[in-house]
Backbone bond lengths (Angstrom), bond angles and torsions (degrees), N, CA, C in turn:
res aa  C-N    CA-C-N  psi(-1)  N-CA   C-N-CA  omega(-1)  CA-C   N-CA-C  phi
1 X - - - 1.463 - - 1.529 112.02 -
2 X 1.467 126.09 -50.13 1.435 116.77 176.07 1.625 111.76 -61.54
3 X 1.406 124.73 -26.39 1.432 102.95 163.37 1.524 124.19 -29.36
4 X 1.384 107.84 -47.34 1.687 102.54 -176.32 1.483 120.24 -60.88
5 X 1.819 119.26 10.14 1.303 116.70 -154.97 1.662 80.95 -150.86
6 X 0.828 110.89 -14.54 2.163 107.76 178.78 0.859 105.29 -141.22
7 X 1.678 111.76 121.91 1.726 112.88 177.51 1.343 113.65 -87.60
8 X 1.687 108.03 -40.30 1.715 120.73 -164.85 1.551 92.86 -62.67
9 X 1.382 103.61 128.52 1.612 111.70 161.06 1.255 117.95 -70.65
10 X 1.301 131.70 -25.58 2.004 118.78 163.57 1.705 104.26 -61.90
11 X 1.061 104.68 -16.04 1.932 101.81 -168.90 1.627 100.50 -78.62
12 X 1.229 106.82 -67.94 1.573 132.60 -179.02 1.884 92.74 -49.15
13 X 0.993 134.04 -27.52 1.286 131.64 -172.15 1.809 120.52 -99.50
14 X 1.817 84.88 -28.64 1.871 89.63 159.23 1.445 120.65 -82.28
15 X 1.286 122.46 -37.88 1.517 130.24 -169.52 1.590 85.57 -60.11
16 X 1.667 115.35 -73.91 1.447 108.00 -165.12 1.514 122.80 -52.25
17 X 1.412 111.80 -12.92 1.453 117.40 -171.57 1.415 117.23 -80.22
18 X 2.147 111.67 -18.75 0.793 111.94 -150.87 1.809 104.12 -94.81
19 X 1.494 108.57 -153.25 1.208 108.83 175.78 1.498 118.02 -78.00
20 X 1.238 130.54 0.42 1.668 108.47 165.85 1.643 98.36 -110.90
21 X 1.011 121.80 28.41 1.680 117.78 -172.49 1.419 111.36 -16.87
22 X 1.290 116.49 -85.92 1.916 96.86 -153.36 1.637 96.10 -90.82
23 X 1.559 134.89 12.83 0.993 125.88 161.89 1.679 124.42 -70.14
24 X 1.095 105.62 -24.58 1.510 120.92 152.86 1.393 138.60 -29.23
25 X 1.786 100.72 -43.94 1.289 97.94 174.52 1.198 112.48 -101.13
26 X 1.893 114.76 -23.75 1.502 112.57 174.22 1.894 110.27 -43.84
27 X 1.662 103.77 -45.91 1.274 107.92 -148.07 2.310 85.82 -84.49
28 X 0.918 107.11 -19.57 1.919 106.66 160.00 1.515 100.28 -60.15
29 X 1.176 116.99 -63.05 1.711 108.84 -158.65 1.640 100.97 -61.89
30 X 1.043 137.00 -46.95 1.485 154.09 -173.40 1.427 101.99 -57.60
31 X 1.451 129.51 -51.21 1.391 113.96 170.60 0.854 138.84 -90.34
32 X 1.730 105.75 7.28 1.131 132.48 177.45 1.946 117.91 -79.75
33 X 1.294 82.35 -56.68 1.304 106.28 160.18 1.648 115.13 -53.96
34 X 1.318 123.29 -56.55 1.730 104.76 177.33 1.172 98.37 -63.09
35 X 1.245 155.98 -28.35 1.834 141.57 -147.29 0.920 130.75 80.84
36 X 1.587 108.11 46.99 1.219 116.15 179.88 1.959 111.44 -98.61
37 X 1.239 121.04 153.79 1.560 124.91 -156.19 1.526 76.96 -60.94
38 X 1.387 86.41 -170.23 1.539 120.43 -174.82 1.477 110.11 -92.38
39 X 1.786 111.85 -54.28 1.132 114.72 169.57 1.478 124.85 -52.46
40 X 1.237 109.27 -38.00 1.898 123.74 -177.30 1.559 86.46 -89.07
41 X 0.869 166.82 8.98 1.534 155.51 147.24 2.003 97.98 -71.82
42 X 0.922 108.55 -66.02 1.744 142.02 173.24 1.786 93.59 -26.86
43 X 1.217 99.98 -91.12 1.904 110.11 166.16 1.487 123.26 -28.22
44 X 1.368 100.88 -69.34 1.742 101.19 172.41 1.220 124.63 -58.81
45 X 1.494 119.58 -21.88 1.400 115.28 -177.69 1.909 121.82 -72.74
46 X 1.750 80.62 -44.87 1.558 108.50 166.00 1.663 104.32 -42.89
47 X 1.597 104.91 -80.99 1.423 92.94 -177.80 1.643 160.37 -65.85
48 X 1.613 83.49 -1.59 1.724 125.66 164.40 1.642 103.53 -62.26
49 X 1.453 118.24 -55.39 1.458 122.93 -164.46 1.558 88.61 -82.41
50 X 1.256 137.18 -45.43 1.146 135.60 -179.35 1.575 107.65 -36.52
51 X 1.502 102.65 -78.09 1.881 118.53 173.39 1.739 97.18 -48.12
52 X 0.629 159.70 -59.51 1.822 153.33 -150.81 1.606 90.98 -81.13
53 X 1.590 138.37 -16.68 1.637 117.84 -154.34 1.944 73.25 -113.49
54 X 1.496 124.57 -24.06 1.501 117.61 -178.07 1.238 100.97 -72.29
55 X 1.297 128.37 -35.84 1.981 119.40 175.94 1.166 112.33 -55.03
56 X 1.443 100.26 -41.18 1.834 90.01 -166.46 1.403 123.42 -78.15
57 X 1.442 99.73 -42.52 1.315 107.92 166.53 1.745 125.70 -47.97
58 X 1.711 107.74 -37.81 1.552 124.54 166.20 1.738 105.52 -66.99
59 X 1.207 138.61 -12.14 1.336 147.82 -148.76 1.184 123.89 46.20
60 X 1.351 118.45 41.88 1.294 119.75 179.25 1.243 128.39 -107.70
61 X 1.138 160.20 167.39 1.570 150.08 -74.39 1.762 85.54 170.21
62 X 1.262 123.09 163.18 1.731 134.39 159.70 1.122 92.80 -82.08
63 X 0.904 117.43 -102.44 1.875 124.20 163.37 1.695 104.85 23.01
64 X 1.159 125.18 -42.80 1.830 134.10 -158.57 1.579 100.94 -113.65
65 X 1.485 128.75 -15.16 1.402 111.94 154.00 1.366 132.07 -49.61
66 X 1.015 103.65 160.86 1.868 111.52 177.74 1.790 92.79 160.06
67 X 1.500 98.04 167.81 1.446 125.36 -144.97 2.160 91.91 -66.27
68 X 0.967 100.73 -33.17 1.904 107.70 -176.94 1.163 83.74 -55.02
69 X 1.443 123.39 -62.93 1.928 111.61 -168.30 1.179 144.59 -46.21
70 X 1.893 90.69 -47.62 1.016 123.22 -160.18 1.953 98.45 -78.65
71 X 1.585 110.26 -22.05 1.298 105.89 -169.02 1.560 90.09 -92.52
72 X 1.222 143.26 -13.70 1.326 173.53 -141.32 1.492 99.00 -85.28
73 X 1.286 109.19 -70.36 1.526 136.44 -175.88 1.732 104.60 -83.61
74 X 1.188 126.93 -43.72 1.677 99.23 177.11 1.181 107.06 -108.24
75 X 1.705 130.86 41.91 1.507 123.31 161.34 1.888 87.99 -103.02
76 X 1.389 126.66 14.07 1.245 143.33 -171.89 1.235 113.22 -89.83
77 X 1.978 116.96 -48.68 1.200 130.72 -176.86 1.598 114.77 -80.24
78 X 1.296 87.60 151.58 1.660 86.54 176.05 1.675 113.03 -60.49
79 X 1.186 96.08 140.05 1.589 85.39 166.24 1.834 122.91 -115.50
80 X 1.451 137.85 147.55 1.226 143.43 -141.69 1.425 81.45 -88.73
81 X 1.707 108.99 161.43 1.261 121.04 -162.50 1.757 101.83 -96.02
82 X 0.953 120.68 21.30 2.066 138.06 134.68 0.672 102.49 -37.68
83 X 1.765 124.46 -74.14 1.304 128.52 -119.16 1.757 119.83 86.71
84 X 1.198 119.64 -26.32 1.149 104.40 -176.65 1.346 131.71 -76.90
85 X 1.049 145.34 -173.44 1.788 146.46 -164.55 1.227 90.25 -77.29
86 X 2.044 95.82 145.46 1.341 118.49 -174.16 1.564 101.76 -56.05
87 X 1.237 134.53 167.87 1.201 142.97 147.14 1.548 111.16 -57.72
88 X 1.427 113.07 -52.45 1.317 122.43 -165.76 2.245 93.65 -68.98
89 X 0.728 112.56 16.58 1.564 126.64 -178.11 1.166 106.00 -139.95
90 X 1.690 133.37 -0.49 1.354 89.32 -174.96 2.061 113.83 -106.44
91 X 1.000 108.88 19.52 1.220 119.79 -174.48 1.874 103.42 -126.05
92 X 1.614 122.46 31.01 0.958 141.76 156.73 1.290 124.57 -54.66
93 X 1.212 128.66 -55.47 1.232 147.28 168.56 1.417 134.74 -77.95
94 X 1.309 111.98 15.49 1.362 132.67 163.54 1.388 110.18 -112.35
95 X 1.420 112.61 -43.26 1.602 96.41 171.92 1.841 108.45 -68.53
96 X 1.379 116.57 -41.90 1.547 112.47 169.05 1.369 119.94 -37.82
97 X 1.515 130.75 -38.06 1.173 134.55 143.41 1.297 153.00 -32.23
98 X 1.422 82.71 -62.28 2.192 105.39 153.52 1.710 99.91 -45.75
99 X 1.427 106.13 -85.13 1.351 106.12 178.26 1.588 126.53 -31.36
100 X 1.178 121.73 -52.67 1.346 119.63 -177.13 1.575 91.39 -77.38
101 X 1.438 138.50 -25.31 1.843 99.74 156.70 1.214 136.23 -100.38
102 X 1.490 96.01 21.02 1.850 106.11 151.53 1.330 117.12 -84.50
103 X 1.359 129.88 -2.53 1.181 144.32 -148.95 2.038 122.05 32.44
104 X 1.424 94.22 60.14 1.547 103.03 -163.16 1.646 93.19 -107.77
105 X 1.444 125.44 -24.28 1.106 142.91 143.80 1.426 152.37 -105.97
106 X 1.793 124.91 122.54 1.755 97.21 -167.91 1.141 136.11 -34.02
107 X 1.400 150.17 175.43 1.371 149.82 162.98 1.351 119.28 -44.66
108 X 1.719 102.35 -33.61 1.338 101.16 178.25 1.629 120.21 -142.81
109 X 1.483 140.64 136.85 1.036 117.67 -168.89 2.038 120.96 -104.62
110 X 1.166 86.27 4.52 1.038 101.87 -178.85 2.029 137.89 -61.28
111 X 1.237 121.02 95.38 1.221 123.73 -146.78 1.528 117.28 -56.05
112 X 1.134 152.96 -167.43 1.027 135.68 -156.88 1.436 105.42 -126.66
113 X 1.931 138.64 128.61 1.351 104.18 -133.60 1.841 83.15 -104.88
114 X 1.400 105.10 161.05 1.107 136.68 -140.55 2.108 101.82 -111.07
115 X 1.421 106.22 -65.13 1.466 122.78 159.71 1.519 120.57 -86.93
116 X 1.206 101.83 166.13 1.581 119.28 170.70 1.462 103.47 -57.81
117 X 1.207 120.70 -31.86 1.570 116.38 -170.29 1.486 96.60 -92.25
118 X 1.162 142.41 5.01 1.115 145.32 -152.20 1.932 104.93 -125.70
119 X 1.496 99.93 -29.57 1.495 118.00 173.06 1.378 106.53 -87.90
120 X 1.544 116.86 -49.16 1.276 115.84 -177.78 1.772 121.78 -52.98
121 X 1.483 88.47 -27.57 2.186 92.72 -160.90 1.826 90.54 -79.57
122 X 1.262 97.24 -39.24 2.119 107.53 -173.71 1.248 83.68 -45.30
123 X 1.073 139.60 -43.28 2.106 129.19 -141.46 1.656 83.01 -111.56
124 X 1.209 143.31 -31.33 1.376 123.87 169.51 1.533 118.31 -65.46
125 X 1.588 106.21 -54.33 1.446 92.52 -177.03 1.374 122.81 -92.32
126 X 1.713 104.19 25.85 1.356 99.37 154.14 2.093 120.61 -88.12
127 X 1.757 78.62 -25.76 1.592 98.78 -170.70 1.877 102.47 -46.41
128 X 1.854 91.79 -51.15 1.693 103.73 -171.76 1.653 123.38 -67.64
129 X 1.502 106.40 -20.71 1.891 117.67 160.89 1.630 96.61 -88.46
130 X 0.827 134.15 -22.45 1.726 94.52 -161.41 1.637 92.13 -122.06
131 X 1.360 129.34 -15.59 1.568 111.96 167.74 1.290 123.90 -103.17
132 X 1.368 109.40 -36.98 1.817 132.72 153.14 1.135 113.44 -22.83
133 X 1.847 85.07 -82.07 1.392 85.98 -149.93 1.331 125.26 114.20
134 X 1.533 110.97 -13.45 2.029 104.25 -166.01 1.596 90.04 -78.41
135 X 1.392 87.53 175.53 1.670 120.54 -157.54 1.939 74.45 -99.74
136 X 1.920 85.86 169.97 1.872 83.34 -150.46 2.103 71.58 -85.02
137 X 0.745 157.13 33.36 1.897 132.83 -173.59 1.833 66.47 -108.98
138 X 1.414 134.23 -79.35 1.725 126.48 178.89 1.346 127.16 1.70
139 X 1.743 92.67 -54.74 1.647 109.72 -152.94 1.226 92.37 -93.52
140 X 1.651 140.36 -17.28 1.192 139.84 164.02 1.327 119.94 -72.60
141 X 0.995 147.01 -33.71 1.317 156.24 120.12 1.583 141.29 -25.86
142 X 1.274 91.84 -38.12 1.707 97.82 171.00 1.744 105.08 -97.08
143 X 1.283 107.47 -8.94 1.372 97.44 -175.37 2.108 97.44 -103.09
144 X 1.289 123.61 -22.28 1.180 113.26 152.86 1.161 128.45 -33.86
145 X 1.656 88.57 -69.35 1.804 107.03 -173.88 1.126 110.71 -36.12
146 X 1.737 128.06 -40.43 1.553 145.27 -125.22 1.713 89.40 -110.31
147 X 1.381 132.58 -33.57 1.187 132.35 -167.62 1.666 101.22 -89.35
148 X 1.862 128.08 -19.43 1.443 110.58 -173.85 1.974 82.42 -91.20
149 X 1.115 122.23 -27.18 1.384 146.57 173.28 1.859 94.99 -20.55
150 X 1.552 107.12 -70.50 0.985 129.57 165.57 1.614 136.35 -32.18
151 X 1.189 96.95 -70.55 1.437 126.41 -170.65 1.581 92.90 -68.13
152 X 1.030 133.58 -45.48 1.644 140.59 -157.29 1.889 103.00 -80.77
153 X 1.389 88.77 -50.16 1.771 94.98 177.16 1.906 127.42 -92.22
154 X 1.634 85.90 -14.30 1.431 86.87 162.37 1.276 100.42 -141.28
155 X 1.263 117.41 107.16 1.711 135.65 161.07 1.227 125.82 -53.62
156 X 1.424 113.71 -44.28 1.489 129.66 164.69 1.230 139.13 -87.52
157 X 1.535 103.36 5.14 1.446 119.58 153.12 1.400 92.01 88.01
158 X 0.892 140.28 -17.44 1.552 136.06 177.36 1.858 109.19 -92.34
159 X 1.811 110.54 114.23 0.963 110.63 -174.72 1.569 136.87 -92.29
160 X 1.156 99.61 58.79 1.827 124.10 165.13 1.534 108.18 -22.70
161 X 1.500 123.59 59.98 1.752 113.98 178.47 1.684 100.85 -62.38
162 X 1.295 120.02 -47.79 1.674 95.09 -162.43 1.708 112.80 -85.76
163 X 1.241 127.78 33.98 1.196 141.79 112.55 1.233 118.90 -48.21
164 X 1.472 133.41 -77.76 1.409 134.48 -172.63 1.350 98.66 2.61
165 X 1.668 124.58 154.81 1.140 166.67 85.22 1.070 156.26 23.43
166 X 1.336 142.49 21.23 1.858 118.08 -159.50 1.449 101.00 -28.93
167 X 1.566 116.01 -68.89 1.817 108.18 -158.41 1.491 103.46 -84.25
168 X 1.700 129.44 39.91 1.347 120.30 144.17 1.516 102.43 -108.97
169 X 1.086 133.18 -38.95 1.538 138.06 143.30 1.313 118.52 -19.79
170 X 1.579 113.06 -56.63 1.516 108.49 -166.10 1.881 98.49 -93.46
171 X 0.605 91.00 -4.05 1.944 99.81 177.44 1.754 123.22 -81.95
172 X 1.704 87.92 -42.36 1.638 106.14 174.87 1.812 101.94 -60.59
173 X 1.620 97.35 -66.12 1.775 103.61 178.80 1.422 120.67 -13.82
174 X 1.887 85.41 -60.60 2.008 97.74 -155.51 1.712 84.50 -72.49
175 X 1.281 127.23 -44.68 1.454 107.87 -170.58 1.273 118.50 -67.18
176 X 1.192 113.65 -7.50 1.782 107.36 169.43 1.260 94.89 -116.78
177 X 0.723 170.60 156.50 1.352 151.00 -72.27 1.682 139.46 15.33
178 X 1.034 103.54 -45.43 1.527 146.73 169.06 1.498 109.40 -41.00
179 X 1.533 93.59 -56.40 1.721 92.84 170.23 1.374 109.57 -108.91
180 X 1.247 142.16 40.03 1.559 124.84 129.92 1.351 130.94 -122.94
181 X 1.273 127.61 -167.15 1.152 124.07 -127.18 1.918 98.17 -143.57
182 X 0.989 132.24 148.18 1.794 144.44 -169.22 1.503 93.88 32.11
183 X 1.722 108.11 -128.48 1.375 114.02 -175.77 1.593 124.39 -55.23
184 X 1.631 119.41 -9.89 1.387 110.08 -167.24 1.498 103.05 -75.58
185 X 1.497 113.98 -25.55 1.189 104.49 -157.91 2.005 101.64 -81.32
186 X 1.519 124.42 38.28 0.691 135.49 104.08 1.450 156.39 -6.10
187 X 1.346 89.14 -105.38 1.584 117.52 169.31 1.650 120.77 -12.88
188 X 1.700 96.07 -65.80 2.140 92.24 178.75 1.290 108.98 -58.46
189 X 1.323 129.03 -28.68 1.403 117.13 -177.07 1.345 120.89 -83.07
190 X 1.598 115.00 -15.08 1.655 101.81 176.15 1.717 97.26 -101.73
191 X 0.808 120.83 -17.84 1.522 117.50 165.62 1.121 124.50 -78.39
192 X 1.380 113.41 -11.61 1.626 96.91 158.62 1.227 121.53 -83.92
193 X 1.084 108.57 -49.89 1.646 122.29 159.19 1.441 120.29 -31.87
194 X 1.262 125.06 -31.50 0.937 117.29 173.59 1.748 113.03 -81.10
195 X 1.122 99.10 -32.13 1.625 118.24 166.84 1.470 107.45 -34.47
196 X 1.298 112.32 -72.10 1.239 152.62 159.95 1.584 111.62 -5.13
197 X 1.346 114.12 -63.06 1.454 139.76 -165.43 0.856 90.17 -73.04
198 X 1.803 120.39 -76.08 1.455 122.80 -174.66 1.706 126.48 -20.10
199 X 1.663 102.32 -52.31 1.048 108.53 -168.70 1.578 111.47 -83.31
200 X 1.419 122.84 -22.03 1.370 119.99 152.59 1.480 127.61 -66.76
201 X 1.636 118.62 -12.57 1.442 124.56 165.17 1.398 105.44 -87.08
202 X 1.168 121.78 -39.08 1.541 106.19 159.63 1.577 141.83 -61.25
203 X 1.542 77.54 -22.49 1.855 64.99 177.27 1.590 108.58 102.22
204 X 1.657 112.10 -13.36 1.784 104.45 167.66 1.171 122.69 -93.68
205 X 1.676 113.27 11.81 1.772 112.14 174.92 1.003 108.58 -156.39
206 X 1.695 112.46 152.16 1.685 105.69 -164.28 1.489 105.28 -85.99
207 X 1.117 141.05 153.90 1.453 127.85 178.16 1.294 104.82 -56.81
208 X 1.451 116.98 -177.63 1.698 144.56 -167.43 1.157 118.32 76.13
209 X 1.839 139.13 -8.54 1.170 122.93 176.45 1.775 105.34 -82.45
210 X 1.375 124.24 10.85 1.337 130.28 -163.02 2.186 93.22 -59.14
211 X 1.473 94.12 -57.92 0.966 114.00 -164.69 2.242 109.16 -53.30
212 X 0.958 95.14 -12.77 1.307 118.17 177.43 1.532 137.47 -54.69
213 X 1.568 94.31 -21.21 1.236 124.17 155.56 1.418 143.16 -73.05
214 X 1.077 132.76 37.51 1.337 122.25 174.32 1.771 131.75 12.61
215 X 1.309 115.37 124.62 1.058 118.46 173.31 1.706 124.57 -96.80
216 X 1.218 151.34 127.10 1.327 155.34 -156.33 1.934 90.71 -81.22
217 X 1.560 84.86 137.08 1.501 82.00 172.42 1.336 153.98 -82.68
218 X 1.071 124.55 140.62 1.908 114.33 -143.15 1.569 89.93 -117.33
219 X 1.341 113.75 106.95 1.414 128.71 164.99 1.665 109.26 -56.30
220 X 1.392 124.43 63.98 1.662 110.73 176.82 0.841 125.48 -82.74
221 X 1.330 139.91 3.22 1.484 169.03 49.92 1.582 111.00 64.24
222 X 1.184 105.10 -65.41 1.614 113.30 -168.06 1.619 90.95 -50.51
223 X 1.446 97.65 155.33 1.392 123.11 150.56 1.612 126.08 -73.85
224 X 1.461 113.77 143.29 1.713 110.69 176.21 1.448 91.57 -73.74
225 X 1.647 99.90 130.26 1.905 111.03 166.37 1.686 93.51 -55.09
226 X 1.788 90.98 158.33 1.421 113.57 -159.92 2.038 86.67 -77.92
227 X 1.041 119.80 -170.50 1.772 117.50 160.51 1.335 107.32 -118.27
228 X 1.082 105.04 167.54 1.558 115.91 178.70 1.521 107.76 -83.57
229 X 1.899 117.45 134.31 1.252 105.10 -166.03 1.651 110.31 -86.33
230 X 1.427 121.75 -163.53 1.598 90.80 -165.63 1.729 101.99 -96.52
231 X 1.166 118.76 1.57 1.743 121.32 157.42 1.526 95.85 -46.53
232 X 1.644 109.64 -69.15 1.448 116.28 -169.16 1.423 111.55 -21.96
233 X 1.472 102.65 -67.25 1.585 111.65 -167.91 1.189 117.58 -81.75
234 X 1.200 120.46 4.59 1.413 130.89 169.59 2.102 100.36 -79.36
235 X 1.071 101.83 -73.74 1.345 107.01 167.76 1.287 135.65 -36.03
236 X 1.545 119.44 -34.32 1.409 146.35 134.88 1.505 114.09 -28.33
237 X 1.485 105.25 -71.70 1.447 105.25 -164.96 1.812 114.26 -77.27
238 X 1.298 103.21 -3.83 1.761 120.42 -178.67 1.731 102.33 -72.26
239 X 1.309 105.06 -45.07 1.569 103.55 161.07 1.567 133.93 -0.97
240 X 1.694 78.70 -64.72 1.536 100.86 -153.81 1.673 98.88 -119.19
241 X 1.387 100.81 32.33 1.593 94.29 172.77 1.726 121.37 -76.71
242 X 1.466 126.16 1.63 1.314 99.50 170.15 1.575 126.74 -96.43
243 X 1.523 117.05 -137.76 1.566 95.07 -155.06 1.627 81.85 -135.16
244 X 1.145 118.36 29.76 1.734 119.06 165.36 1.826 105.50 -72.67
245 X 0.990 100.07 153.60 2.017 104.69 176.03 1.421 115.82 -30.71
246 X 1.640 87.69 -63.87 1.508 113.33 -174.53 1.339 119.80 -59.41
247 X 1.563 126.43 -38.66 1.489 133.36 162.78 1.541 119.54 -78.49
248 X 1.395 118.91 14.82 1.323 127.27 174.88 1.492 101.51 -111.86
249 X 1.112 94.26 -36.65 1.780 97.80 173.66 0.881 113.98 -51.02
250 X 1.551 113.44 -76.46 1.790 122.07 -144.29 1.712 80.01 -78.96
251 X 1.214 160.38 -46.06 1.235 148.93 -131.59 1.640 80.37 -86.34
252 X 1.556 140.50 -47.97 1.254 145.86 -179.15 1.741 118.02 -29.77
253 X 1.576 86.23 -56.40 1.624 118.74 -169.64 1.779 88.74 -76.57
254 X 1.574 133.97 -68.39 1.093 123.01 -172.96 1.659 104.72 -35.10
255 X 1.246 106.63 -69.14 1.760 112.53 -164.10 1.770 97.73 -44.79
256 X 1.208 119.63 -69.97 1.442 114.30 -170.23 1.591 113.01 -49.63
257 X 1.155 129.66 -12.67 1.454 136.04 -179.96 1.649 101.12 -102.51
258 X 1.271 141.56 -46.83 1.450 138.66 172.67 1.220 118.88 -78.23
259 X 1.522 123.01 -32.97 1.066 121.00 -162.37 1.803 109.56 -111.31
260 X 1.342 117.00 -26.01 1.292 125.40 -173.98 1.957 100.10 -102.10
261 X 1.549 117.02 -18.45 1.533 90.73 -168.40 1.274 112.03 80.75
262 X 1.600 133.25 35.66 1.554 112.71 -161.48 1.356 69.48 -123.55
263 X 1.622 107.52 157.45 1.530 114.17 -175.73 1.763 93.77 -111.32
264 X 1.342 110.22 154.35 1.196 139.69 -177.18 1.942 116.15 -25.65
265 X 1.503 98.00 -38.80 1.618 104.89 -154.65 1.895 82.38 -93.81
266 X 1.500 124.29 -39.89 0.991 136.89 170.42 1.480 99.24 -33.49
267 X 1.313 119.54 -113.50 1.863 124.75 160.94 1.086 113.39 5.26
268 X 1.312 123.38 -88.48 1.602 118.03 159.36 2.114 129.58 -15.05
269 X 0.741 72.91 -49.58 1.950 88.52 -175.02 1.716 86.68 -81.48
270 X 1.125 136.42 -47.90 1.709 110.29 -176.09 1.092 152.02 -16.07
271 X 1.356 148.60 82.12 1.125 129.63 -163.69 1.704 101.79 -107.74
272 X 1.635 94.19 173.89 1.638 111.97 163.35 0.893 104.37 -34.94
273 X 1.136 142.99 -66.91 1.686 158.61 -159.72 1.269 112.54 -57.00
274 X 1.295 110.84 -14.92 1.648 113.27 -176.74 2.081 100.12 -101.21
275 X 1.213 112.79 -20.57 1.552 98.96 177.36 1.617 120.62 -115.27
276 X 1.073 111.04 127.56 1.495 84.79 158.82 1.305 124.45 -139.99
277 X 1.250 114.16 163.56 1.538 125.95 179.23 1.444 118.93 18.32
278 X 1.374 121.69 -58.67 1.439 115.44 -154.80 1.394 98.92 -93.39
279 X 1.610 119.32 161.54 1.830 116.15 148.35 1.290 123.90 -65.04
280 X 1.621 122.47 -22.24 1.037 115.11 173.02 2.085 126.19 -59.28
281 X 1.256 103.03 -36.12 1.327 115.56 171.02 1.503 115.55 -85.93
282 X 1.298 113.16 -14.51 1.464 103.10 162.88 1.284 105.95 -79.52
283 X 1.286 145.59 -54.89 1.058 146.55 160.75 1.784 123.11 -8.86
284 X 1.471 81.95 -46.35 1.960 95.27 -163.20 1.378 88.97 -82.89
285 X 1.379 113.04 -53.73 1.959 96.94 -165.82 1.349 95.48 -75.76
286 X 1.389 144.72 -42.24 2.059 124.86 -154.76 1.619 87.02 -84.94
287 X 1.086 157.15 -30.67 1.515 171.18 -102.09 1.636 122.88 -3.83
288 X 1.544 94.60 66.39 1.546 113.22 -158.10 2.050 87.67 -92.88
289 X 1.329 95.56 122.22 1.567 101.14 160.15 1.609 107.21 -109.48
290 X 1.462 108.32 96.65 1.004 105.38 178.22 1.730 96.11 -158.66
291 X 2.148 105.34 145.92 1.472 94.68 174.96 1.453 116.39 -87.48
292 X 1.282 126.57 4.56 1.268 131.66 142.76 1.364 136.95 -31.94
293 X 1.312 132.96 123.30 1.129 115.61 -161.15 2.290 94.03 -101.16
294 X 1.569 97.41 158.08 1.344 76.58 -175.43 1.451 117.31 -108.80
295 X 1.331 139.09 137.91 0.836 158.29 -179.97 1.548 127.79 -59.10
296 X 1.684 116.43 79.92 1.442 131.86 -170.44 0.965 108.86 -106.39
């Protein structure tokens, strides 16, 4: 099954070689089966074998996961300048799934909560799966947000909501906000809000502090930049016309960015594994109709 997602035969021969071997393709057919892209099938698989080659190397067992680890191992990964969950994490919880229906793990891994803040988040992120609805990468995120959420407005661990705030609310936002970067700086404001709701569906706050949240500002205003005409990118790609490493490169990266439409983080993320040998398969994965052959 991961053939349909790895062409290079050393690739297809490490994943299977490694420590989740034929769980690989169970956990391919499975995300295959919900509808998940090709590329995000591609990613999660990667970072599934990634997490299974960090156990072993840590000496650890399936059997010895649970949430201490698991937060253990991706406060490890880099994280994108969002803020949001590693990539190499975000297809974590589908193989945890697989496993718990092999029965290689309990039903649930979740520890048993200990504080008031610890009771309160259990009854939120059940609130956000079972009335919501968000997808678990959401519910990982809004329930982050919701734990510095915590810690910031209640210091003493005791959670006093009809105390709350507008300007400790609107203070938390701008300070998380503050440190990220394009769409993340987002994120604190719809997650609090969602916070927010919760606690007016519960019953621990009266409505109107919803509004309390600040929103980051959305230039809708701007104009779409003009494009470069194809002189432009002709002139561009003249740059890098000789046959040194370095001028084979960037002229590589130009063409796949002018000529294919591939955006920046795309290019970046490329691997071996994504081309091979023939034009015909370059063709099929970049979806170049052209009798040109392309130049990698």
């Amino acid at each position: 099954m991961i053939e349909t997602y790895f062409f290079r035969t050393p690739t297809i021969e490490r994943l299977r070689g490694g420590p989740l071997g034929s769980d690989l393709d169970d956990l391919a057919t499975a995300l295959q089966q919900q509808g998940y892209a090709w590329d995000s099938i591609r990613g999660y698989l990667r970072g599934c074998d990634q997490f299974a080659r960090w156990l072993l190397l840590h000496g650890y067992a399936v059997a010895d996961v649970n949430p201490t680890l698991i937060q253990h191992y991706v406060s490890g990964l880099p994280r994108p300048p969002s803020g949001r969950l590693p990539k190499a994490a975000e297809g974590l919880s589908h193989l945890l799934k697989l496993w718990r229906q092999k029965q290689r793990l309990p039903e649930r891994l979740e520890e048993s909560p200990r504080t008031e803040a610890d009771h309160w988040l259990l009854r939120y992120e059940q609130y956000l799966d079972q009335v919501c609805g968000n997808a678990t990468r959401t519910r990982h995120e809004y329930l982050r947000m919701a734990k510095r959420f915590l810690t910031t407005c209640f210091a003493t661990g005791h959670l006093a909501w009809p105390s709350l705030t507008a300007q400790q609310i609107s203070d938390f936002v701008q300070q998380e906000a503050a440190t990220k970067h394009g769409g993340g700086r987002k994120l604190p404001s719809t997650a609090v809000r969602s916070i927010l709701r919760f606690l007016v569906f519960s019953g621990d706050l009266a409505p109107g502090l919803e509004a309390a949240a600040p929103s980051p500002r959305q230039w809708t205003h701007d104009s779409i930049p003009i494009r470069l005409t194809a002189q432009e990118v002709e002139r561009a790609l003249s740059l890098y016309a000789g046959e040194t490493p370095v001028e084979l490169r960037n002229r590589a990266i130009l063409m796949l960015l002018a000529r294919l439409g591939l955006r920046a983080h795309e290019v970046v993320n490329l691997c071996l594994e994504d081309i091979n040998g023939s034009v015909s398969t370059l063709s099929r994965i970049f979806m170049v109709d052209s009798e040109e052959p392309l130049a990698v």
